[in-house]
C-alpha positions in Angstrom: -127.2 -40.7 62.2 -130.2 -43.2 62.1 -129.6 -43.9 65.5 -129.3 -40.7 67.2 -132.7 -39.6 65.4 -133.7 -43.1 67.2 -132.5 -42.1 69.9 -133.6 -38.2 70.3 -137.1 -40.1 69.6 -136.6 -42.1 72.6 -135.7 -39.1 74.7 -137.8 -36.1 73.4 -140.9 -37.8 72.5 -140.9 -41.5 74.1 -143.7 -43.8 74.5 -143.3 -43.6 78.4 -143.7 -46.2 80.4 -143.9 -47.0 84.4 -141.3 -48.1 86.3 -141.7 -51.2 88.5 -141.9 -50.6 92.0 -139.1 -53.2 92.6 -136.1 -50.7 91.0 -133.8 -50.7 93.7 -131.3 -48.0 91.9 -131.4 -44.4 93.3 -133.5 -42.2 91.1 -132.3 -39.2 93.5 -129.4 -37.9 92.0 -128.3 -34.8 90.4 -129.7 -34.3 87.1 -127.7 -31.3 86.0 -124.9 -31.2 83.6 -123.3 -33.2 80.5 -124.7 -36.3 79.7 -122.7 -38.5 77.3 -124.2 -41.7 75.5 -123.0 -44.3 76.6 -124.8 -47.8 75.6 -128.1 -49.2 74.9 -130.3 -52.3 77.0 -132.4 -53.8 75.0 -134.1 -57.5 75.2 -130.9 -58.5 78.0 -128.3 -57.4 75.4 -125.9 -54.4 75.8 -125.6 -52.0 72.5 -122.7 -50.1 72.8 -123.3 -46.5 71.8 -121.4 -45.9 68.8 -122.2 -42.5 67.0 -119.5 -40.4 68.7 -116.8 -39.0 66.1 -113.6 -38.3 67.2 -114.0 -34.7 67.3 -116.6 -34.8 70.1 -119.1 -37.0 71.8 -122.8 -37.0 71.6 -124.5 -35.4 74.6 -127.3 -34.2 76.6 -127.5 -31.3 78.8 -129.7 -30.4 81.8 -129.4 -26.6 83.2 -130.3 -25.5 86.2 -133.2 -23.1 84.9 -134.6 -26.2 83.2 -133.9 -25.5 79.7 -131.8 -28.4 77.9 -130.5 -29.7 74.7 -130.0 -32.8 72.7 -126.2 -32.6 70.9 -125.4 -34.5 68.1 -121.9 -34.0 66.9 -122.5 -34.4 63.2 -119.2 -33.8 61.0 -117.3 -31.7 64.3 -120.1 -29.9 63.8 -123.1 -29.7 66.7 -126.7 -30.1 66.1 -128.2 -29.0 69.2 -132.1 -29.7 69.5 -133.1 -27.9 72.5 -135.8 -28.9 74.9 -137.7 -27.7 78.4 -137.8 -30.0 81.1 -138.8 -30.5 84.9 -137.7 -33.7 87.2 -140.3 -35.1 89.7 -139.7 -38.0 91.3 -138.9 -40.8 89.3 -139.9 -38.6 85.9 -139.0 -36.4 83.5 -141.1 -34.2 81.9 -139.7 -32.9 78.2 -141.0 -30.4 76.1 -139.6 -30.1 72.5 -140.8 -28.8 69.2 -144.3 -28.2 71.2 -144.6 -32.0 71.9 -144.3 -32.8 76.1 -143.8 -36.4 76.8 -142.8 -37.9 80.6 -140.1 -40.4 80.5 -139.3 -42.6 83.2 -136.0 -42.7 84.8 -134.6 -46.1 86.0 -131.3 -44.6 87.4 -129.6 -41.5 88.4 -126.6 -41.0 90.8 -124.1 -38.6 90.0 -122.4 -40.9 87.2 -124.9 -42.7 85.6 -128.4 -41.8 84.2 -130.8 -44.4 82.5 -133.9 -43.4 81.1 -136.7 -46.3 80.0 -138.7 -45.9 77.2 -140.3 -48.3 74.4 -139.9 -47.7 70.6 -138.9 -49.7 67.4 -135.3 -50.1 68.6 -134.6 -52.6 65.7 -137.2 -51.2 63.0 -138.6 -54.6 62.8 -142.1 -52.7 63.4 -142.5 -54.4 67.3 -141.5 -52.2 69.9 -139.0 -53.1 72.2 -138.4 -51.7 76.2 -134.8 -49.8 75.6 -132.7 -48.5 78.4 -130.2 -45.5 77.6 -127.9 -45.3 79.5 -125.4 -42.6 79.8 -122.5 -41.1 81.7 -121.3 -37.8 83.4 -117.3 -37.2 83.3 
């Protein structure tokens, strides 16, 4: 559960941060839908994301009349933080619980989404650049 509070954190209200004008990964895909966890990138190792119960997978969603939600499947049962949100460019811009942060998005084709933030991945109390990454079925 610590990590998915980590990791709504990251989403919902991350430190954002720029992305490099050298990204060569399309940013221009479609954003709607079910997102599922899928792993972590963090200081050039790969975190596979592993809070999802058998009874369902953590998710987010994107509608089209840019309302959203964080789900955490918690004991087969679904936590669902909801959020606002509008896509420009490269950017997100996500309202929850009255807090609006813009996070950066380092990929998005219609498979794959990874978003870019910096947090205290590890809780060793330096912040690290994560990417979550996750996937549409």
């Amino acid at each position: 559960m610590k990590k998915v509070s980590v990791l709504s954190l990251a989403i919902l209200s991350a430190f954002a941060m720029s992305c490099s004008s050298d990204d060569s990964p399309t940013t221009s895909g479609d954003i709607l839908g079910k997102w599922y966890f899928k792993e972590y990138k963090v200081q050039g190792q790969t975190i596979p994301y592993d809070d999802h119960e058998e009874c369902g997978k953590d998710y987010v969603q994107f509608n089209a009349d840019g309302s959203g939600a964080n789900v955490d499947v918690w004991n087969c049962e679904l936590d669902v933080a909801p959020f606002t949100y509008t896509k420009s460019g490269n950017n997100l811009t996500i309202t929850s619980d009255g807090v609006t942060d813009i996070v950066p998005i380092a990929e998005l084709s219609s498979t794959t989404l990874k978003i870019k933030t910096i947090f205290d991945f590890d809780d060793d109390g330096d912040d690290e650049t994560v990417i979550t990454v996750l996937t549409k079925n």
